[in-house]
PLY file of the C-alpha trace (Angstrom):
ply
format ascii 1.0
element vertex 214
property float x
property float y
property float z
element edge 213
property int vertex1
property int vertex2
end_header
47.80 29.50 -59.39
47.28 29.10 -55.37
50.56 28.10 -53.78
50.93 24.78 -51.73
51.71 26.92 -48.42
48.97 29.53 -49.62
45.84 26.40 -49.48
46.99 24.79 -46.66
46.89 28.21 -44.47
43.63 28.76 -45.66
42.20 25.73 -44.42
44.27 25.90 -41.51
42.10 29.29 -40.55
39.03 27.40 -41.72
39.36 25.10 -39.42
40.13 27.55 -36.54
37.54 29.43 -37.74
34.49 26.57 -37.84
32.29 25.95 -34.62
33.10 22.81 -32.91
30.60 19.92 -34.35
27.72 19.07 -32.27
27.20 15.85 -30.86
23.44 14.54 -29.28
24.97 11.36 -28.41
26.06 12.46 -24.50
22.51 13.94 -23.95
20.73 10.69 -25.08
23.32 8.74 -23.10
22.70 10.74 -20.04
18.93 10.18 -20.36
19.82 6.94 -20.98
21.78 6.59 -18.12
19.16 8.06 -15.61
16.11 5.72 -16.80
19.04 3.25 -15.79
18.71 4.69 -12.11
15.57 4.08 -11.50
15.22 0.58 -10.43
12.21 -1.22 -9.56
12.34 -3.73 -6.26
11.62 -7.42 -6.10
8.20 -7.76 -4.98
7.40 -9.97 -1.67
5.66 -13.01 -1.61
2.31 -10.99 -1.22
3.18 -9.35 -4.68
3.54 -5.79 -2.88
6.73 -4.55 -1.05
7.85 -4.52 3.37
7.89 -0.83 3.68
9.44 0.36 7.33
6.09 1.56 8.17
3.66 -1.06 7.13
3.47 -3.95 4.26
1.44 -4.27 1.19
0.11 -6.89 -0.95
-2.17 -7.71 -3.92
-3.53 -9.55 -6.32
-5.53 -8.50 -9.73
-8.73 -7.75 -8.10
-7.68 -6.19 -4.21
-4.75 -4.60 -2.29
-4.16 -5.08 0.89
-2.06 -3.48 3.62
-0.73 -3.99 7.12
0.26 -1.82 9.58
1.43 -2.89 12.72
0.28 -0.51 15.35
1.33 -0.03 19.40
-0.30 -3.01 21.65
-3.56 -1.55 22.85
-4.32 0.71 20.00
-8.36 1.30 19.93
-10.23 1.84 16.93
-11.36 5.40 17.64
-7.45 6.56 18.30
-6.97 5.52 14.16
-7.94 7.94 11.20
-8.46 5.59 7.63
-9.33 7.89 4.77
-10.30 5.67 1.70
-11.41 7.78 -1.39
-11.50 6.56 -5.18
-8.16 7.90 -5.47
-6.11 8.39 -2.58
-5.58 6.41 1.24
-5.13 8.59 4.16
-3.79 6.36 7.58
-2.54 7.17 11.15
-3.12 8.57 14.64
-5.88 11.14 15.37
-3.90 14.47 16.80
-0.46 13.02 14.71
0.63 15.68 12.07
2.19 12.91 10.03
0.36 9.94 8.39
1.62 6.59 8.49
-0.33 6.49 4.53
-0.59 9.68 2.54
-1.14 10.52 -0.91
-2.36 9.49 -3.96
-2.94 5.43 -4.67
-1.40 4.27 -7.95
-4.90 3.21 -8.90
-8.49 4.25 -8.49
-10.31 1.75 -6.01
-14.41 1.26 -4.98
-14.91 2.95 -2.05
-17.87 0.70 -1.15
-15.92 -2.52 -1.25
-12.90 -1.05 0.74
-12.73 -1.05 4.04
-10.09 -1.14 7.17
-9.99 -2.80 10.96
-7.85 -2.89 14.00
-6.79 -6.83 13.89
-6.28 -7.71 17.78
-5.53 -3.72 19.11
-1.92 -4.10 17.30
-2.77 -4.20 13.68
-4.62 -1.94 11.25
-5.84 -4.28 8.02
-6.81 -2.70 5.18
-8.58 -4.20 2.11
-8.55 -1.78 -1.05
-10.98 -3.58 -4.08
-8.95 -2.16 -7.42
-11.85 -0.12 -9.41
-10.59 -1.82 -12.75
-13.50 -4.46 -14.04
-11.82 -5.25 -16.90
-7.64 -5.26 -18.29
-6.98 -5.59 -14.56
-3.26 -5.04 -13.71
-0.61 -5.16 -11.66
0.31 -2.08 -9.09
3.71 -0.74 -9.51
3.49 1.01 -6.16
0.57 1.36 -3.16
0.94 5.18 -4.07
2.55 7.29 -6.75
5.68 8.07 -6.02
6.36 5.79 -3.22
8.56 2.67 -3.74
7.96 0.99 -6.94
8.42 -3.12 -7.60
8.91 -5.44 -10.69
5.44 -6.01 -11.98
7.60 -8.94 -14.37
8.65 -10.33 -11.22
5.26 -11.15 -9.16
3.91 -14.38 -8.58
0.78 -15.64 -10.47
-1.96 -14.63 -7.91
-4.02 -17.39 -5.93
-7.39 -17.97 -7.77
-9.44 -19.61 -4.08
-9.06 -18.26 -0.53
-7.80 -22.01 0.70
-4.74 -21.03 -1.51
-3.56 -18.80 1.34
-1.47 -18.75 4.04
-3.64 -20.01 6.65
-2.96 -16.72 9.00
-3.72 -14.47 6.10
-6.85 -16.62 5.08
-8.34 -16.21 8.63
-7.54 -12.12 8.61
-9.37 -11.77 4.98
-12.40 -14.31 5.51
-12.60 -12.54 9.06
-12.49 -8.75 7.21
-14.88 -9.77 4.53
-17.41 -11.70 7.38
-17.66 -7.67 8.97
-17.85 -5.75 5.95
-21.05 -8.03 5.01
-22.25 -7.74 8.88
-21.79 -3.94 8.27
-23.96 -3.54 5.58
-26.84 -5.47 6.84
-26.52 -3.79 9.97
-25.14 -6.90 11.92
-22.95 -7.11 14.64
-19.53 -7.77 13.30
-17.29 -10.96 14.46
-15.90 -8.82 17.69
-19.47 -8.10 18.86
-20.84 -11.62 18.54
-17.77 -12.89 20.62
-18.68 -9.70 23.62
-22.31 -10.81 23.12
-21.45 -14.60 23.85
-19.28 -13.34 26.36
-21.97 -11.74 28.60
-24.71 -14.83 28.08
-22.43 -16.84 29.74
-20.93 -14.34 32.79
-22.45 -15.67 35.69
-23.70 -12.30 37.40
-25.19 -13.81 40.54
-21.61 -13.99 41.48
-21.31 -10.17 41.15
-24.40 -9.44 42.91
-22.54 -11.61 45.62
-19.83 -9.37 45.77
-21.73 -6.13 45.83
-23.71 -7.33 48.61
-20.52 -8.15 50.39
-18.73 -4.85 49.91
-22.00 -2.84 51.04
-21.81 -4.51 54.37
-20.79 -2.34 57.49
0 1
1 2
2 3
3 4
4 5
5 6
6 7
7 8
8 9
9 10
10 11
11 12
12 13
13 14
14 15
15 16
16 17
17 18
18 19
19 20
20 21
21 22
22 23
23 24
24 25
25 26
26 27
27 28
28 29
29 30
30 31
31 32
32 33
33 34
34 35
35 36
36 37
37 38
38 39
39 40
40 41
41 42
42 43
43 44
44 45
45 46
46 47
47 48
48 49
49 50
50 51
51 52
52 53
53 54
54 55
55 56
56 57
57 58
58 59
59 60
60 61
61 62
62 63
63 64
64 65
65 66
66 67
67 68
68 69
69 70
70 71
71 72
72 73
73 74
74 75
75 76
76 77
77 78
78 79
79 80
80 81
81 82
82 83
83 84
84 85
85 86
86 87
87 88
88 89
89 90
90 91
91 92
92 93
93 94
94 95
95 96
96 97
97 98
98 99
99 100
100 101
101 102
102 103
103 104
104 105
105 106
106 107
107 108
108 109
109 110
110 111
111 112
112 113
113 114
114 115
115 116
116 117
117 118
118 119
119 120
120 121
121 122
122 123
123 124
124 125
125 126
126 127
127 128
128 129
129 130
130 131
131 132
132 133
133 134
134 135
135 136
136 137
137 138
138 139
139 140
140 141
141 142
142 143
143 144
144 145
145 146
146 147
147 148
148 149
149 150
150 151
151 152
152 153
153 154
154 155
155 156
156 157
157 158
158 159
159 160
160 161
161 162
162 163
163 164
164 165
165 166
166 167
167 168
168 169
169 170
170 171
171 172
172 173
173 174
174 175
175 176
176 177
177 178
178 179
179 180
180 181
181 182
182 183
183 184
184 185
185 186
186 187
187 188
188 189
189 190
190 191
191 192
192 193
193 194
194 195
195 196
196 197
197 198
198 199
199 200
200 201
201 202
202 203
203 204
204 205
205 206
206 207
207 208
208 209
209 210
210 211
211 212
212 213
């Protein structure tokens, strides 16, 4: 017969003995509490985000992104990379890009296409490569800042929807890339062309005969 004192030391040195129980429940809260970290930002009114750098917008079909650029800025001083998968924007001879890396989405090359908006503004138009189960961009590229794709605004079905400024910068974008493919002057070269019909040049030939005198 075990004595009283005998049982109780026994499972006194059992217990000693016995690994400490295992518990998965601080791991899965941990996880837990890191997906909890990563928060997504309230999209702007253009259903994109206002980056430091530049601002971007969409709606099911395009992306679009602005990125304000020093007064004077010509066309030929700006490098615009757009492939199927990635965007690639800044200043020739500038070791950083404004834009670089990989675009949340695949895109058609030959319906995207970028201009310098009034030598302060690079405009870029990105056509989403989806034709059908179109969606919503969490981010312009992976990694970067990502937004609340429960949060953006239903998108506007007709161009006359938009804000008037915006309007005028897409109908304007859209008028060149057609003028571009037919091999048409674009917008800007109608307006020098119209320009120089109406400079009176009799007037310079005035002046050069007056600066040629002795």
């Amino acid at each position: 017969m075990a004595i009283l004192s005998d049982i109780e030391e026994t499972q006194s040195n059992q217990t000693q003995n016995s690994p400490p129980p295992t518990n998965p429940q601080p791991a899965a809260a941990e996880k837990e509490k890191k997906e909890d970290n990563t928060t997504s930002l309230l999209p702007n009114s253009g259903n994109g985000l206002d980056l430091e750098n530049y601002s971007w917008g969409q709606s099911l079909e395009e992306v679009t992104i602005t990125v304000p650029v020093p007064a004077g800025t010509k066309s030929r001083q700006i490098v615009c990379e757009i492939k199927k998968k990635s965007l690639k924007l800044g200043f020739k001879g500038e070791p950083a890009m404004i834009i670089d890396g990989e675009l949340f989405g695949p895109v058609k090359v030959s319906d995207s296409f970028w201009q310098l908006e009034d030598q302060k503004t690079v405009s870029v138009l990105l056509t989403k490569f989806e034709e059908k189960n179109k969606s919503w961009w969490k981010s312009l590229v992976k990694g970067g800042p990502e937004i609340d794709t429960q949060k953006v605004q239903p998108e506007n079905s007709k161009l006359s929807d938009l804000d008037p400024e915006l309007r005028s910068t897409v109908e304007k974008m859209m008028f060149d890339q057609r003028q571009k493919q037919m091999g048409l002057p674009t917008s800007d070269q109608i307006q020098q062309q119209d320009l120089l019909k109406n400079f009176d040049f009799s007037k310079m030939k005035q002046v050069d005969k007056f600066s040629n005198m002795p």
